[in-house]
N, CA, C and O of each residue as an XYZ file, in Angstrom:
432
protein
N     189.364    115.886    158.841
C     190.164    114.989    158.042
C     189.965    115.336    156.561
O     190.149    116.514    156.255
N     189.545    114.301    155.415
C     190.025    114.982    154.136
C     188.511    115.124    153.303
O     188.407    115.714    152.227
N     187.434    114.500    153.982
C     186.191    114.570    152.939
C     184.993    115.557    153.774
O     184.518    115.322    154.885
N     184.725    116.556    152.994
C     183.632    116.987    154.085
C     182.641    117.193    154.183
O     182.095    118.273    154.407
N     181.739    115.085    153.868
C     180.827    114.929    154.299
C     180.315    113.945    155.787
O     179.338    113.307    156.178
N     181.674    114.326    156.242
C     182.019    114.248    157.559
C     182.019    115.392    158.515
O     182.677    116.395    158.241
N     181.116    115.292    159.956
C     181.463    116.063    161.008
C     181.447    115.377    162.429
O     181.014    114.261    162.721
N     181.863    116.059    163.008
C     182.144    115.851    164.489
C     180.641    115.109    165.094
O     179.944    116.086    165.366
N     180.149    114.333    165.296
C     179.040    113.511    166.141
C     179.140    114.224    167.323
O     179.996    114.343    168.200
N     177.477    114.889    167.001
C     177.224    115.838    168.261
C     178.468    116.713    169.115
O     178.949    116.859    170.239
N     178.621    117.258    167.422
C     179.833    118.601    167.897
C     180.884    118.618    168.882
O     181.069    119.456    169.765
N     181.701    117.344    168.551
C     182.577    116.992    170.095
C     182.700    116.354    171.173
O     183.620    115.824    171.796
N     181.170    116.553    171.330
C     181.125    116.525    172.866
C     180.966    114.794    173.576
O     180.644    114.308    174.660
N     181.340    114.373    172.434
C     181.236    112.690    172.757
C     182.840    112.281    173.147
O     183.194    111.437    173.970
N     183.643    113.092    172.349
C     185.135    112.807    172.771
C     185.571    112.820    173.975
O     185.211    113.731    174.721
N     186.441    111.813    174.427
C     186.646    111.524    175.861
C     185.485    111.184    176.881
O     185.606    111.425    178.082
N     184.468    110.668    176.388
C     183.435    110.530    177.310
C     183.385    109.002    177.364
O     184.091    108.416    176.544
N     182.730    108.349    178.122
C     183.050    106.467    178.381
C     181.496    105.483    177.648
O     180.470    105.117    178.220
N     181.874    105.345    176.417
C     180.364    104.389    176.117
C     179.656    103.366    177.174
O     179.889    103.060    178.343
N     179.003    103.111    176.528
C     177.500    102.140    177.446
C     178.885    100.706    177.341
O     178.916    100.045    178.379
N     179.841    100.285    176.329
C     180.233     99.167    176.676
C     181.866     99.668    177.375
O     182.840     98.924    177.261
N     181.919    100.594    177.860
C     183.513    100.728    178.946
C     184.194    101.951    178.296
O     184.615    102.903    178.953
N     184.280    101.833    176.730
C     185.500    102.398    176.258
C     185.802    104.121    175.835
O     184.891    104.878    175.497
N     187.057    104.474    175.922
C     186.770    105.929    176.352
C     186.668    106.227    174.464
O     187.410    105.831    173.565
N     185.667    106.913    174.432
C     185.810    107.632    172.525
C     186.883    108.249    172.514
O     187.046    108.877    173.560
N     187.821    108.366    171.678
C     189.091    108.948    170.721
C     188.115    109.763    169.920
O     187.956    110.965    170.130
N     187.452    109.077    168.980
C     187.795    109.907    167.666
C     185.890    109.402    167.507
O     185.591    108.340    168.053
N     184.618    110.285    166.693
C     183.471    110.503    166.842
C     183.432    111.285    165.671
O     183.860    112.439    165.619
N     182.628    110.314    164.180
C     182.361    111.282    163.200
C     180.992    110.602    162.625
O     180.653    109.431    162.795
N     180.326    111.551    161.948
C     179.664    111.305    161.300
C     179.164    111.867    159.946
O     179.087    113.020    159.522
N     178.746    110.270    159.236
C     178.638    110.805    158.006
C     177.503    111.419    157.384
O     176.458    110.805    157.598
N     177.349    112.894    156.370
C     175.901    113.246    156.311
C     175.002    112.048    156.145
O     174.080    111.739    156.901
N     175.395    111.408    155.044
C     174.396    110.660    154.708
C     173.695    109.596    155.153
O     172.629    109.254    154.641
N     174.471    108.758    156.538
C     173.818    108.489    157.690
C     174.343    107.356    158.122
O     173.891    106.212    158.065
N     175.514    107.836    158.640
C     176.650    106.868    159.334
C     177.395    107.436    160.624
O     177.547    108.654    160.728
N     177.800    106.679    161.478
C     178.930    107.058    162.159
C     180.378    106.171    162.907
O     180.502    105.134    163.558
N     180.872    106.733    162.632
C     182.345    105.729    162.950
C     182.649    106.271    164.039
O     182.490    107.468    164.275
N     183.182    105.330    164.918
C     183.902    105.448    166.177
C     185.437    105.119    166.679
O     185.767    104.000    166.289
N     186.205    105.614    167.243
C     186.997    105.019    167.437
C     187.151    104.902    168.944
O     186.820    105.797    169.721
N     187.655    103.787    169.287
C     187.824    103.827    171.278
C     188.556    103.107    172.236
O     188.820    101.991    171.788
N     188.962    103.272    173.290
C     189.951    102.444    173.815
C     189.181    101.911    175.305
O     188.561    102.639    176.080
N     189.392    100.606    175.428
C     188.788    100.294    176.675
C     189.408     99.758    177.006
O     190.331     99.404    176.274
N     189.317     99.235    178.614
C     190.172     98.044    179.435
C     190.648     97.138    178.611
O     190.061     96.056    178.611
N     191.890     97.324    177.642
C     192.497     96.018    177.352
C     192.040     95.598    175.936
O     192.022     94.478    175.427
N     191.587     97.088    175.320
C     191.021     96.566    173.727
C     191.171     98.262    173.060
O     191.104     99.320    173.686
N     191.362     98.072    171.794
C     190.972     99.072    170.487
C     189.766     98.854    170.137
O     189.416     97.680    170.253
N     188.757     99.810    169.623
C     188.094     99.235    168.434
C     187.795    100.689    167.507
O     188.187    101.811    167.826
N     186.825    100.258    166.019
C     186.511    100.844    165.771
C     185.353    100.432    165.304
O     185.296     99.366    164.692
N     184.097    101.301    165.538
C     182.878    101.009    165.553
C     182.390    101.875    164.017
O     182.939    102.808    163.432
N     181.389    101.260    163.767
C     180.572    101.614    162.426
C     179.172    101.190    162.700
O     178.760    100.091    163.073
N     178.493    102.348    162.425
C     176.484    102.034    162.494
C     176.343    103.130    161.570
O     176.620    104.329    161.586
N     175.537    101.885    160.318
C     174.970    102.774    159.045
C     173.502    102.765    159.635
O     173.102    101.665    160.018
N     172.713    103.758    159.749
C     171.771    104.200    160.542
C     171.044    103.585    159.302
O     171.157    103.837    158.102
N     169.853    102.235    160.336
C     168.526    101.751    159.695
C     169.332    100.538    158.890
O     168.550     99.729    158.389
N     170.610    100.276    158.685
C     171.021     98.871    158.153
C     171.890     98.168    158.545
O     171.826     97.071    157.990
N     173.201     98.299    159.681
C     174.055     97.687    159.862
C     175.098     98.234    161.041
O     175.552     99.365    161.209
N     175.312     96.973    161.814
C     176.823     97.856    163.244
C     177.719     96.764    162.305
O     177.354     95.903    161.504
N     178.992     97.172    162.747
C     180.139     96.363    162.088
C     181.479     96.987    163.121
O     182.025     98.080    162.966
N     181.736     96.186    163.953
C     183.062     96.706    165.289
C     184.482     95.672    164.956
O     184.628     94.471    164.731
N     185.141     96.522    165.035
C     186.377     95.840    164.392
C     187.305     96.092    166.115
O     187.168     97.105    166.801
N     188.182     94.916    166.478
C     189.248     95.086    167.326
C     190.599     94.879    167.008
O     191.005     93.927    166.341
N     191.474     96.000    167.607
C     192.828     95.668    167.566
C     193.702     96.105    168.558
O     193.468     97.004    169.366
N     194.874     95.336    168.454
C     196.218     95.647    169.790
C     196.930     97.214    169.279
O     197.745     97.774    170.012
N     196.768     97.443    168.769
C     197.628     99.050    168.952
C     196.991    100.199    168.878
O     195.797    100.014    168.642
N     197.331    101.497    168.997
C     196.399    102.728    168.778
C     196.699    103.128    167.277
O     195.916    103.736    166.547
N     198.570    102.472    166.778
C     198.640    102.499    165.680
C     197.893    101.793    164.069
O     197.718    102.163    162.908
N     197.639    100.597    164.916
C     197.054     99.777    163.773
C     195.204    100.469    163.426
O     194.615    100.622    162.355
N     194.759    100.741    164.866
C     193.147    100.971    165.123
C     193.007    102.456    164.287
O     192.170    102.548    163.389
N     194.081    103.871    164.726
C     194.290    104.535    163.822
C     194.397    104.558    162.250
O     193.864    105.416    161.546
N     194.955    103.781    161.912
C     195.632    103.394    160.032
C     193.862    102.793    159.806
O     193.152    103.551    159.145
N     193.311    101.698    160.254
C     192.528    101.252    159.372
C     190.805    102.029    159.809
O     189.682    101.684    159.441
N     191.292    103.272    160.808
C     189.817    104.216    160.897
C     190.036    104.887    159.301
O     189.491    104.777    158.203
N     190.722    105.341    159.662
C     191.027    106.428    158.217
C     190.556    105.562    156.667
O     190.100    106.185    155.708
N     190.720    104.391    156.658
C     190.774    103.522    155.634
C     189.422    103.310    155.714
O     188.712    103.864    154.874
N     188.888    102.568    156.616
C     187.289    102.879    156.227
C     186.508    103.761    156.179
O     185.490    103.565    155.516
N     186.747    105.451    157.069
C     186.116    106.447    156.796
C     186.076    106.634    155.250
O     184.993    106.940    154.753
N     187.302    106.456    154.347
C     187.069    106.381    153.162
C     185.900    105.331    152.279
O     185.022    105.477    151.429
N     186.472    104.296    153.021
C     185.254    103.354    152.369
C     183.953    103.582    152.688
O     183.101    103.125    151.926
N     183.546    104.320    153.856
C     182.180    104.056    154.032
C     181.411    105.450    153.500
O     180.217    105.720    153.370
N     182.760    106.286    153.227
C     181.893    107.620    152.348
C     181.549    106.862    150.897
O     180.399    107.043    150.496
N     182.470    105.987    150.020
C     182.096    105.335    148.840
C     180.801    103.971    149.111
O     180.118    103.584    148.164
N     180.670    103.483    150.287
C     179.088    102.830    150.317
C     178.226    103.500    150.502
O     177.119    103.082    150.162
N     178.385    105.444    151.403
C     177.036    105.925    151.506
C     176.574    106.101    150.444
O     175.350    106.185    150.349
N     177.795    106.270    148.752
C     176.790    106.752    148.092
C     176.166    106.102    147.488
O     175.070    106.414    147.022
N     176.804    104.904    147.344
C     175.712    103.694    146.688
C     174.460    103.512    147.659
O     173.369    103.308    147.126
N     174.536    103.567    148.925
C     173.129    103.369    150.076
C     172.634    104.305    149.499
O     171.867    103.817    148.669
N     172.606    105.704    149.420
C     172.246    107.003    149.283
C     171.663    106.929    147.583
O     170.809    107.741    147.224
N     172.132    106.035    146.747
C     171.474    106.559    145.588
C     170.205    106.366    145.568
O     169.533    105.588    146.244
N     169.810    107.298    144.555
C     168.320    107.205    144.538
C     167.693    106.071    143.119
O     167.838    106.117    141.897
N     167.036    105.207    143.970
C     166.641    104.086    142.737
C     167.447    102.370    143.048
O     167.339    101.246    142.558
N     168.253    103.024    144.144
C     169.081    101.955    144.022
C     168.152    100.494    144.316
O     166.940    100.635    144.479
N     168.744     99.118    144.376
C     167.843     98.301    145.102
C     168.859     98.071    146.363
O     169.990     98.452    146.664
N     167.485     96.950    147.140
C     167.922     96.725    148.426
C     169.505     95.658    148.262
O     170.433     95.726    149.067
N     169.478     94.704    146.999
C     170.612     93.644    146.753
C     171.447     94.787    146.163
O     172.297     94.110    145.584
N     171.768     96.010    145.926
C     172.620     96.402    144.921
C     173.108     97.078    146.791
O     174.290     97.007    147.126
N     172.307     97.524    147.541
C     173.023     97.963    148.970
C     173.228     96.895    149.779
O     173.921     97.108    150.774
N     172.804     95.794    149.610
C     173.255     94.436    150.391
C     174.788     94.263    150.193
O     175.528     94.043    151.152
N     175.214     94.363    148.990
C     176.197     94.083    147.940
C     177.035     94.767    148.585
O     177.835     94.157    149.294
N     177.090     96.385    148.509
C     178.114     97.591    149.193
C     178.453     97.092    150.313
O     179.661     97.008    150.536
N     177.349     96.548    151.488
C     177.380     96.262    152.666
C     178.649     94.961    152.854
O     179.478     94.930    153.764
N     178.531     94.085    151.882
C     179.198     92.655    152.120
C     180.469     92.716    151.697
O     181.375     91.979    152.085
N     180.576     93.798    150.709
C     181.684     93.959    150.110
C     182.851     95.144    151.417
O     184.026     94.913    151.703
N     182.149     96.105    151.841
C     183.116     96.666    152.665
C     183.255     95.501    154.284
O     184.379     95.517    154.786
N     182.416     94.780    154.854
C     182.573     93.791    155.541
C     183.421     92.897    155.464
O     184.103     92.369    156.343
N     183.337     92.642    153.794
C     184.952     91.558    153.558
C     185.844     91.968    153.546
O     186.810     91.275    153.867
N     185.974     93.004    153.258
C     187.314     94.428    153.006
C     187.613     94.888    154.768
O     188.698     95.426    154.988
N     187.199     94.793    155.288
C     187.330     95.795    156.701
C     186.679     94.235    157.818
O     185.693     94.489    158.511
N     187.187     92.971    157.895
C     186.666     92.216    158.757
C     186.924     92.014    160.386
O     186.265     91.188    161.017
C-alpha cells in the first residue's frame, strides 16, 4: 500500500487462514514500530482488528467489505501517525495515552 513502514505479518502466510475467533484474514500488516492491523470476514461480520504490541487491541465491526475496506486504509494511516508519537523517544506515558484516545475517538 502507500507507507513503507508497513509489511506483510509473517510474510503472507496468515492470509486466508481462519483466526482463534472464526474469521477468515483478508488483509495482515504490520507496523515496524509495533503494530498490526487486521482485516477479516467471519460468519455474518467484517472487522478490523488493531494490537499496538504492549498497549492496546481496538476491533472495529462492519456490514460491507466496502465500508471495512475504506476505513482499514484510513487507520493504517492513522496508526503509522500514533506509532510515531508511541515510538518517540522521551515521550511520556499521558502524551501516548493521549495518541491512544484520540485515534479511539476517531476510529470507534
Amino acid at each position: 500500500m502507500l507507507m513503507s513502514n508497513w509489511t506483510s505479518f509473517n510474510h503472507g502466510q496468515s492470509i486466508g487462514t481462519v483466526s482463534p475467533e472464526g474469521g477468515r484474514i483478508l488483509y495482515d500488516e504490520e507496523h515496524e514500530g509495533g503494530a498490526r492491523l487486521t482485516l477479516k470476514r467471519g460468519h455474518g461480520y467484517i472487522s478490523v482488528s488493531l494490537n499496538v504490541y504492549g498497549w492496546f487491541d481496538h476491533t472495529r465491526f462492519f456490514n460491507s467489505d466496502a465500508d471495512a475496506q475504506r476505513e482499514y486504509r484510513m487507520m493504517r494511516k492513522a496508526v503509522h501517525e500514533m506509532m510515531d508519537i508511541i515510538n518517540r523517544e522521551g515521550v511520556s506515558d499521558l502524551k501516548i495515552w493521549e495518541a491512544i484516545s484520540d485515534f479511539v475517538r476517531r476510529f470507534p
